[in-house]
C-alpha positions as CSV (number, residue, x, y, z in Angstrom):
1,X,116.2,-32.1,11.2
2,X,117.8,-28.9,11.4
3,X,119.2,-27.2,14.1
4,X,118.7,-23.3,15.2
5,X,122.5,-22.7,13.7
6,X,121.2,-24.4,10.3
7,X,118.6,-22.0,9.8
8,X,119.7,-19.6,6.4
9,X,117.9,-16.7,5.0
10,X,115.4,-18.6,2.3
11,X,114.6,-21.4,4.4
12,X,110.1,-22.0,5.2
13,X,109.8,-23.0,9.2
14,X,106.2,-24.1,10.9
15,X,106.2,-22.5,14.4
16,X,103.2,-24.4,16.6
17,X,101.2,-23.0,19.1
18,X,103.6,-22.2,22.4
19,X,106.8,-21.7,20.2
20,X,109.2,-18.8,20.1
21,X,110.0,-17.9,16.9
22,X,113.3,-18.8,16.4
23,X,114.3,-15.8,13.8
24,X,113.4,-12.8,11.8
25,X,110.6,-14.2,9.0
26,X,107.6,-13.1,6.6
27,X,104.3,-15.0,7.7
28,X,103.8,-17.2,4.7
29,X,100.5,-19.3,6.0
30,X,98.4,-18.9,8.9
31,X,97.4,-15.8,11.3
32,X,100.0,-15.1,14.1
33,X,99.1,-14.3,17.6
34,X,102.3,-13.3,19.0
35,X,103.1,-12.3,22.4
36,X,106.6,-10.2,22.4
37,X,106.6,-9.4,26.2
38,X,109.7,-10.8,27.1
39,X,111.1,-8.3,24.2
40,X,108.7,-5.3,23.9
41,X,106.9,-5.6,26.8
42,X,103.7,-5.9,25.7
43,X,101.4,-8.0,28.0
44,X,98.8,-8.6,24.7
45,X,99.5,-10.1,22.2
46,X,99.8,-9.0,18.8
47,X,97.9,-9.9,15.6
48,X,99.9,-10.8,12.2
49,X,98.5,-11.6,8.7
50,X,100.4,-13.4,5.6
51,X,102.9,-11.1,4.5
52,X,103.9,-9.2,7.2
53,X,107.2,-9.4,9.0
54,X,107.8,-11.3,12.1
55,X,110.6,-10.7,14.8
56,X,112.9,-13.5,16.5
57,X,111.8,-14.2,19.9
58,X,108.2,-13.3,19.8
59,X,105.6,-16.4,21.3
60,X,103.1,-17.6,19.2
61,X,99.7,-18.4,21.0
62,X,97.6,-19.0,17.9
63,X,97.4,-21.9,15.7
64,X,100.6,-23.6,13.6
65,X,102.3,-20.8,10.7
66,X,104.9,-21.1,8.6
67,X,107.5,-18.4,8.0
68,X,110.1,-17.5,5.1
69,X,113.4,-17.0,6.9
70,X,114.8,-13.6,5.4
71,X,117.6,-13.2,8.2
72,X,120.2,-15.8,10.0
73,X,119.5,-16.3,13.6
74,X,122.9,-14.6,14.3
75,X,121.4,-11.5,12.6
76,X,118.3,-11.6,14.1
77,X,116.3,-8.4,15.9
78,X,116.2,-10.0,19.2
79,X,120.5,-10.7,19.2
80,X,121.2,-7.5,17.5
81,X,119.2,-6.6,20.5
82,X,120.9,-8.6,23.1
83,X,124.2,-7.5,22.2
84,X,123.7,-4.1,21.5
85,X,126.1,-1.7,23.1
86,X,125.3,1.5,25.2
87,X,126.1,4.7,23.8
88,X,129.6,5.3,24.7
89,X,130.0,8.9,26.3
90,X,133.9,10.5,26.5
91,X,134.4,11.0,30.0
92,X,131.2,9.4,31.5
93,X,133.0,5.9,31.7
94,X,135.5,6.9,34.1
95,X,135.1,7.0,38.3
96,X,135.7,9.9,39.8
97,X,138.9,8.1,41.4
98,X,141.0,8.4,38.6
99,X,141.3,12.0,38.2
100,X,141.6,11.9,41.6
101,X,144.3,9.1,41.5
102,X,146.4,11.6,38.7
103,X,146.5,14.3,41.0
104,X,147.1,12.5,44.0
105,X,149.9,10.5,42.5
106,X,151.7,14.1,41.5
107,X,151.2,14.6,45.1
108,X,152.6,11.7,46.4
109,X,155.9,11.8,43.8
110,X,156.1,16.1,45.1
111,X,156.1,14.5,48.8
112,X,158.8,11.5,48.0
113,X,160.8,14.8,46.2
114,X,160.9,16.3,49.0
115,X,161.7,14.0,51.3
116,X,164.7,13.3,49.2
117,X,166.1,16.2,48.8
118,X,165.5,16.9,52.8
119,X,167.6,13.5,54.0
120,X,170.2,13.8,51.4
121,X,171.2,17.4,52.8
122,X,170.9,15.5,56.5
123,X,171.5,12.3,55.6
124,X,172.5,11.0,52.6
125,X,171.9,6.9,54.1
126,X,168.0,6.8,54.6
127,X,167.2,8.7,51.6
128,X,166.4,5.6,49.8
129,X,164.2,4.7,53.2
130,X,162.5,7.5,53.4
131,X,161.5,7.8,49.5
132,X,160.5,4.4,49.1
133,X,158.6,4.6,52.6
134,X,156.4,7.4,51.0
135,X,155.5,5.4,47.8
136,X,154.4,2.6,49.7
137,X,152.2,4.1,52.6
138,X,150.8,6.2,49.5
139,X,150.7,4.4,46.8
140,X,147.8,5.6,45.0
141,X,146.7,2.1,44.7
142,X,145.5,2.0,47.8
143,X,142.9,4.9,46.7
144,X,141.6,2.0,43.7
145,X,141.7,-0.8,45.9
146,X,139.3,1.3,48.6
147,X,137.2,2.5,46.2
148,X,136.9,-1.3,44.5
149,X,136.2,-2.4,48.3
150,X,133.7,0.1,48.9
151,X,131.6,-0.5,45.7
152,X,131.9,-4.1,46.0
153,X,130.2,-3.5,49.4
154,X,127.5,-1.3,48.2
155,X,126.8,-4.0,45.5
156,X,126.1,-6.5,48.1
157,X,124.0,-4.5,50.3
158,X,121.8,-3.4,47.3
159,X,121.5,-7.2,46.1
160,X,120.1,-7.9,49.5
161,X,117.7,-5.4,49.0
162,X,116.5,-6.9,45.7
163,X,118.3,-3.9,43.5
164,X,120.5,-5.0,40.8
165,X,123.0,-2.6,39.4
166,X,124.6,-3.4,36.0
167,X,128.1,-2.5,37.2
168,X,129.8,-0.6,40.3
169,X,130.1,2.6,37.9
170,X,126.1,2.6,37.9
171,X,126.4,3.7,41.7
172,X,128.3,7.2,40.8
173,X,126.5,7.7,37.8
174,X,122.9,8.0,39.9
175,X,124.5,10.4,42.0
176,X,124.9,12.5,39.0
177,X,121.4,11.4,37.1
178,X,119.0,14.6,36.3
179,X,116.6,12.7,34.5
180,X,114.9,9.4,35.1
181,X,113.4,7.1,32.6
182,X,111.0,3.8,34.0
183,X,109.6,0.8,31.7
184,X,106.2,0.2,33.0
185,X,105.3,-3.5,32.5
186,X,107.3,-5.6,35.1
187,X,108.9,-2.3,37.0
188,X,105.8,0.0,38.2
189,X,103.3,-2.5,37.5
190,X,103.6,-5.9,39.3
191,X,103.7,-9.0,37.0
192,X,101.4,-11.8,37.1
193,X,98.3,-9.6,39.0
194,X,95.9,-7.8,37.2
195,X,92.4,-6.3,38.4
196,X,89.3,-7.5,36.7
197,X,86.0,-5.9,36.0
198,X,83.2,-7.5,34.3
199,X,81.1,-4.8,32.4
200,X,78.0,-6.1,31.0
201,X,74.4,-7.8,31.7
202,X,74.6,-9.2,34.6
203,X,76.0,-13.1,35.6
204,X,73.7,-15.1,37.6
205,X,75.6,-17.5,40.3
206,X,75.1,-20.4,37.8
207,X,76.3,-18.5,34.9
208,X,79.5,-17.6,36.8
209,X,79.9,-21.1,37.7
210,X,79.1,-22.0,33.7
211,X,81.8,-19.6,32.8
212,X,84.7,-20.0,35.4
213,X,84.4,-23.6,34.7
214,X,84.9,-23.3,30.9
215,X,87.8,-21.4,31.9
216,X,89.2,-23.2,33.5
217,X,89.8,-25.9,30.6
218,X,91.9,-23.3,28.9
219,X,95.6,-22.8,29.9
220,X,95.5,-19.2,28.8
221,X,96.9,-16.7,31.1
222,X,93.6,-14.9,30.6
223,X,91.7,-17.8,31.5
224,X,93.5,-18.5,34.3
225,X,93.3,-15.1,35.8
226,X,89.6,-15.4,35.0
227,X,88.6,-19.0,36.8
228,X,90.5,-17.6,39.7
229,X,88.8,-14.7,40.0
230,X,85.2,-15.9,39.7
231,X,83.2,-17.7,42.3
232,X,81.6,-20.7,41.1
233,X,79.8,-21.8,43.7
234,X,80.5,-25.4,43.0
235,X,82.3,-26.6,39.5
236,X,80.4,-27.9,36.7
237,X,81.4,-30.2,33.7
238,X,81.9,-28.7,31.0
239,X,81.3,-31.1,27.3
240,X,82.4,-31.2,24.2
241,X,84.7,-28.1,24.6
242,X,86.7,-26.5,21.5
243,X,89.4,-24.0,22.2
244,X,90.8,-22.0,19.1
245,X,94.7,-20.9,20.5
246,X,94.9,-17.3,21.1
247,X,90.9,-16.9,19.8
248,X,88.8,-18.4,22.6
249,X,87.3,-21.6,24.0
250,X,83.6,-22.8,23.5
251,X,81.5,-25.5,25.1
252,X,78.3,-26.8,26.5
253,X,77.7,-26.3,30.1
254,X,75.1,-27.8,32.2
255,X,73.2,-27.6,29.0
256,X,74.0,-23.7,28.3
257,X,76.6,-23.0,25.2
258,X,78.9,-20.8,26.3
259,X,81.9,-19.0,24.4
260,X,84.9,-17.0,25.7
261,X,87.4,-15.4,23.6
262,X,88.3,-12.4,21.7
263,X,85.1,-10.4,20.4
264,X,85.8,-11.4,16.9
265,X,85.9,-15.3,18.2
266,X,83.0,-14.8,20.4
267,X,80.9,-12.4,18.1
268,X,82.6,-12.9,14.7
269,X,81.6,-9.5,13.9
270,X,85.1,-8.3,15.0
271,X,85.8,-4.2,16.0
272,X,87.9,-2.8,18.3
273,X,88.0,-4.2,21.7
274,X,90.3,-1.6,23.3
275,X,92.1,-3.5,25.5
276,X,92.7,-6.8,27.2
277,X,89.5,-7.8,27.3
278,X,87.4,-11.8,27.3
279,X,83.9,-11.3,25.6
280,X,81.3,-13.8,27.2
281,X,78.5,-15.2,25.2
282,X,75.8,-17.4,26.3
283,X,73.4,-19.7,24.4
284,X,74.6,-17.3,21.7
285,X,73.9,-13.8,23.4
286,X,76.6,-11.5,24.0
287,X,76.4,-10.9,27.7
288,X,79.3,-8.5,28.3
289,X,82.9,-8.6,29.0
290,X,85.7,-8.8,31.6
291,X,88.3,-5.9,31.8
292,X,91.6,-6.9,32.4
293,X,93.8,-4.1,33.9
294,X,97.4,-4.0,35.7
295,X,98.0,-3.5,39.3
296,X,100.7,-0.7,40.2
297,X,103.2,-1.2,42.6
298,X,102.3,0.1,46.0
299,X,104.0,3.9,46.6
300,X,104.3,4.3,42.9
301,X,102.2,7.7,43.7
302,X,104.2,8.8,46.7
303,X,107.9,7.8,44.4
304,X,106.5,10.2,41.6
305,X,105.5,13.0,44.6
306,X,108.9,12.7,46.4
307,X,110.7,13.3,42.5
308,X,108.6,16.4,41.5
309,X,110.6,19.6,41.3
310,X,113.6,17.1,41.6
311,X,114.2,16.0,38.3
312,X,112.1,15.0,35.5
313,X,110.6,11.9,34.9
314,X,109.5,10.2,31.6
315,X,107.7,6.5,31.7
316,X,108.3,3.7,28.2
317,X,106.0,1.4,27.6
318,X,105.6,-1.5,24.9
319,X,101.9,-1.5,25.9
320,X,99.1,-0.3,24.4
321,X,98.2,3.8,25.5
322,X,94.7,2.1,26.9
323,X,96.3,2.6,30.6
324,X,97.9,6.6,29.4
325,X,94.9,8.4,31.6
326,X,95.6,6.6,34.5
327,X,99.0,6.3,34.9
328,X,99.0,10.3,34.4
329,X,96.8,10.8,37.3
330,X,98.9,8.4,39.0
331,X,102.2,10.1,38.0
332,X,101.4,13.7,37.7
333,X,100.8,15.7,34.5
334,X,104.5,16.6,34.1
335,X,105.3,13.2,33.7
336,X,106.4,12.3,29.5
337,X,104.5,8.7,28.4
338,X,105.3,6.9,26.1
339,X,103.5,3.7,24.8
340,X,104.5,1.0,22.0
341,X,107.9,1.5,22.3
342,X,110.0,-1.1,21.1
343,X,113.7,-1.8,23.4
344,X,115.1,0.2,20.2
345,X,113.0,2.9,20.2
346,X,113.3,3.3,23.9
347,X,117.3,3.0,23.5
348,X,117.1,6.0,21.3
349,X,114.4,8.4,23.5
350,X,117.8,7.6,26.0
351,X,120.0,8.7,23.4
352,X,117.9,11.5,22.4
353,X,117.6,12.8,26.1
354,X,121.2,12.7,26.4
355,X,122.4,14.7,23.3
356,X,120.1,17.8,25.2
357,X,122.8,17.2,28.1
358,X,120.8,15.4,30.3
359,X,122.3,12.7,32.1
360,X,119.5,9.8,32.7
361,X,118.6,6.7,34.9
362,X,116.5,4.1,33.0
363,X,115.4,1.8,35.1
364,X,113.5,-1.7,34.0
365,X,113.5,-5.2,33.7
366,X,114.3,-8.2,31.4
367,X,115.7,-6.8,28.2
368,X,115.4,-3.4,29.2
């Protein structure tokens, strides 16, 4: 058995359903279903056929594959990600205390000058005194070490408040931003809610119950959200039920054969579902589907109100663009969206904002 470290460029790996995979492969055998939230942020996850090119750290919901390794774990997409430096600016790294400090310490050496110069024409015996009395009571390390104290401070108090700078620089530099960037999953949309609309013939109470009770069988996030969301009016048992990971689940209820899934598992006619949805069939009629959608965070609207005329603002999204005409009534028009942006190609829309002189705030979560 091989560890992670053992893993070389060359080498065929089986990922099972559930499994990260552990480094940059070509699908080999199989069809992937792989959810790269945690690194895109994409909440859906995305299909792969043999041949194509899979990235370290991405979940795979479907069935067992196999991948050829073509890069070491240590040169992987995901750590070249996770170690990846900002864009070093000259002159942004500094605080503003230490062109302060330069000037004040010419100040401070001018003032212990002077003072020498004054008590060795009065009195030659406390020059020493007096000079090394200014150096201390000014020493412009007192200026670092209130400065240090004071950001240290602020640090806390944010933390309290559930904000979480990357450093005590951060707190100067959003004094001077001009521009702010937001990722959307996790940071203006709240994880682990979503709104759901079923769009289709309608449900009677005992086919809600049928369906929320074959979902629940499934430990799909999707199917989760779905039995909680529907009232069964008392649960039913559900027999002989098949689920196909990252497809969709079947099985005979109260008599009734019902199917959830994707519209290719439910219909296997396939097309474009455009976006998160769970097609319902029953006793082999397409009834409709459910609409999955994300909740925004409350005052999202007012926060993009309160910044217009401001600054600009400009929104990155590993998502889909399914959500691009509601988020733009919900941000305003002169709001820039951006959807399937990978953490690179988000690190170089910041890069790219930047060498037009603006100086931006991205703010986001995980490895954003």
């Amino acid at each position: 058995v091989k560890t992670l470290a053992d893993v070389k460029p060359g080498d065929t790996i089986r990922v099972h359903s559930g499994e990260l995979v552990p480094a940059d492969g070509i699908l080999t055998r199989g069809r992937g279903r792989i959810d790269y939230s945690f690194v895109t942020g994409e909440s859906a996850a995305v299909g792969k056929e043999m041949g194509e090119l899979l990235y370290a750290g991405g979940r795979q919901e479907g069935g067992a594959i196999e991948l050829l390794v073509v890069k070491e774990v240590s040169q992987g997409y995901l750590t070249q990600l996770w170690n990846r430096k900002g864009r070093e600016r000259d002159g942004d790294d500094f605080s503003f205390v230490h062109p302060l400090s330069r000037y004040f310490t010419y100040v401070v050496l001018t003032v212990a000058g002077g003072a020498a110069l004054y008590w060795g024409l009065r009195d030659p015996a406390v020059v020493w005194n007096a000079v090394t009395a200014v150096l201390i009571v000014a020493c412009p390390c007192a200026l670092l070490l209130s400065s240090t104290f004071t950001n240290g401070n602020v640090l806390r108090i944010l933390g309290r408040n559930q904000l979480y700078l990357r450093n005590a620089e951060v707190i100067e530099r959003i004094g001077k931003a001009d521009h702010i960037v937001f990722d959307k999953t996790g940071t203006l949309t709240e994880s682990g809610r979503q709104r759901i609309e079923y769009i289709g013939h309608a449900l009677s109470v005992k086919e809600e119950a049928a369906v929320q009770s074959l979902a629940a069988q499934s430990a799909h996030p999707l199917s989760r959200a779905l039995a909680q969301k529907i009232l069964p009016g008392g649960a039913c048992n559900v027999l002989g039920f098949v689920e196909e990971p990252g497809a969709g689940i079947m099985g005979y209820v109260k008599g009734r054969f019902v199917k959830l899934g994707s519209r290719e598992f439910v219909t296997r006619a396939g097309g474009e579902e455009g976006g998160t949805r769970v097609y319902v069939s029953i006793d082999g009629r397409l009834m409709g589907h459910y609409e999955f959608t994300n909740y925004y965070r409350e005052g999202i609207a007012q926060l993009a109100s309160r910044l217009k005329g401001d600054m600009p603002v400009s929104v990155l999204s590993g998502d889909n663009a399914r959500e691009k005409e509601r988020l733009q009534r919900l941000l305003g028009k002169e709001t820039t969206l951006l959807f399937g942006q990978s953490p690179v190609g988000k690190g170089r829309y910041i890069e790219y904002l930047q060498g037009i002189g603006r100086r931006v705030m991205m703010i986001g979560d995980g490895l954003n």
